[in-house]
C-alpha positions in Angstrom: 0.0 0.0 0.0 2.9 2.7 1.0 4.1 1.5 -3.0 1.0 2.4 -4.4 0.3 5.8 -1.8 4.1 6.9 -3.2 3.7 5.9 -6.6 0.5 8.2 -7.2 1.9 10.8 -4.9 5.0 10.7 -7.7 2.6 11.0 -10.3 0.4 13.6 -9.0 3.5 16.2 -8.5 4.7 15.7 -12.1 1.2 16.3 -13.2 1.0 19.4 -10.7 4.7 20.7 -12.3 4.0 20.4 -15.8 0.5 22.3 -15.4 2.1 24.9 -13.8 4.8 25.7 -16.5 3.6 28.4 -18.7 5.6 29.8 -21.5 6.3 33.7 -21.6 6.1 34.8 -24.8 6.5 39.1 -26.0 5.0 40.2 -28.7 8.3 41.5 -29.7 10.1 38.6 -29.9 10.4 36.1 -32.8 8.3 32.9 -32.8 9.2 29.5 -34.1 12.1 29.7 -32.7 13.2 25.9 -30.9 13.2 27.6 -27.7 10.8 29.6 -25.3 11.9 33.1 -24.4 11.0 32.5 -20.7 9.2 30.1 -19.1 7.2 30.1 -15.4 7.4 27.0 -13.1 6.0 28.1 -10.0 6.9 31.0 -8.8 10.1 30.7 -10.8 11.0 32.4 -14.1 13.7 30.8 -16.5 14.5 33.3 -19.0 16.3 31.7 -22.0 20.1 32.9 -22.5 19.6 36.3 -24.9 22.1 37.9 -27.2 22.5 41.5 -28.1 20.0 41.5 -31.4 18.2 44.4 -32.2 14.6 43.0 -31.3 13.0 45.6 -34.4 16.4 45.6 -36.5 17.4 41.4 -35.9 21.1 43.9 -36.2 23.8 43.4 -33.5 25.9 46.1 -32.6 29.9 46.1 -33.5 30.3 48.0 -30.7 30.5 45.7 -27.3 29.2 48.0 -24.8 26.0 48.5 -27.0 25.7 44.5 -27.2 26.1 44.0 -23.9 23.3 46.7 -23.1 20.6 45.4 -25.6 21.3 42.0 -23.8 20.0 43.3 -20.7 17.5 45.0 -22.5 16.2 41.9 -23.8 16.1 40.0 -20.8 14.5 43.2 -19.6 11.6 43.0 -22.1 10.6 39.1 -21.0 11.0 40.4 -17.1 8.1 42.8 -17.9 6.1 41.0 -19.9 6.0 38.3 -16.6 5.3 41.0 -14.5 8.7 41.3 -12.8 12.0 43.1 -13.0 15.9 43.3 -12.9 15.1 43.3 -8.8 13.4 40.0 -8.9 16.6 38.2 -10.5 18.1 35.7 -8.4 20.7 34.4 -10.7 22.7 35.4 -13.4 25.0 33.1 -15.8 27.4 35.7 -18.4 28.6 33.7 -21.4 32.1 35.9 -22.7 33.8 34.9 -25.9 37.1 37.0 -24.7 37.5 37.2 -21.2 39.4 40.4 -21.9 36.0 41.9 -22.1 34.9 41.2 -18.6 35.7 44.5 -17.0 33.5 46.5 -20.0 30.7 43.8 -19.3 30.7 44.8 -15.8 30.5 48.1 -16.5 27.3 47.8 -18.1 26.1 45.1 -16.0 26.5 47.2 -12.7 24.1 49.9 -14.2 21.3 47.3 -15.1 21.2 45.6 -11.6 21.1 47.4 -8.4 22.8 46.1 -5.1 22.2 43.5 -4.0 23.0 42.3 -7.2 22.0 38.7 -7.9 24.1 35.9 -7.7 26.5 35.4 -11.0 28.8 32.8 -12.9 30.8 34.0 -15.8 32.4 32.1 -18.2 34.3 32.0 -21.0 33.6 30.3 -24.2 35.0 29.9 -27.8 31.7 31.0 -29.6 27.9 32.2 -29.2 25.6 31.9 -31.8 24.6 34.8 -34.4 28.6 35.8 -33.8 27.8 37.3 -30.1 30.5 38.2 -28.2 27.8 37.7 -24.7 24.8 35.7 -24.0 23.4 36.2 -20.6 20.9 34.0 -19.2 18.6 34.6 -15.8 16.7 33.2 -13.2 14.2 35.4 -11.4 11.7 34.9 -8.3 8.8 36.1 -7.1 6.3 35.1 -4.7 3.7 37.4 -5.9 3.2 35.8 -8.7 -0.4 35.4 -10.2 -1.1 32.0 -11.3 
């Protein structure tokens, strides 16, 4: 009986976690793509990692600063269109393809998110996709959520 009583416990929070997923989707980005821009589970929103594209132009700046901005400004578009903001981040993962750039990244990173800043890994890689030099991904909480 404890089998059975565990087994449909088991199966009743899968069912309960998959129902309350819901996919975050702004009008500005692109759909189609293999990937949701953000996604809800529970109070909990997994933003997909971003790149600095131009969300009207599809462009990417040459210049780093401005890539790094339009990053943030990305991930700042999903935030708002959950409801939330750079102060509900919890986590922060920075993807670098020179590490050399760290310092700039910061720059611009220290404007976007206020102390206390959330927690953060940075690594370096050997490539992004669409030629990105950064691709920042987040994870952001809030227990104020509407469901």
């Amino acid at each position: 009986m404890r089998k059975l009583t565990l087994v449909v416990f088991c199966l009743f929070a899968a069912a309960t976690a998959q129902a309350q997923r819901k996919v975050v989707q702004p009008k500005e980005f692109p759909t189609g793509r293999p990937f949701s821009p953000g996604v809800w589970a529970g109070d909990t929103l997994y933003v997909a990692g971003q790149i600095g594209t131009d969300l009207k132009t599809g462009k990417m700046s040459e210049n780093f600063d401005e890539e790094v901005k339009q990053t943030l400004d990305n991930i700042g578009v999903i935030l708002k269109e959950a409801g939330l903001s750079y102060d509900d981040v919890v986590t922060v993962n920075v993807y670098l393809t020179d590490m050399n750039l760290f310092a700039r990244m910061n720059a611009v990173y220290t404007k976007v998110f206020a102390e206390p800043r959330p927690a953060r890994t940075t690594v370096g890689v050997p490539a992004l996709a669409g030629g990105a030099h950064i691709e920042i991904t987040v994870t952001a909480h809030s227990s104020k959520r509407k469901k």
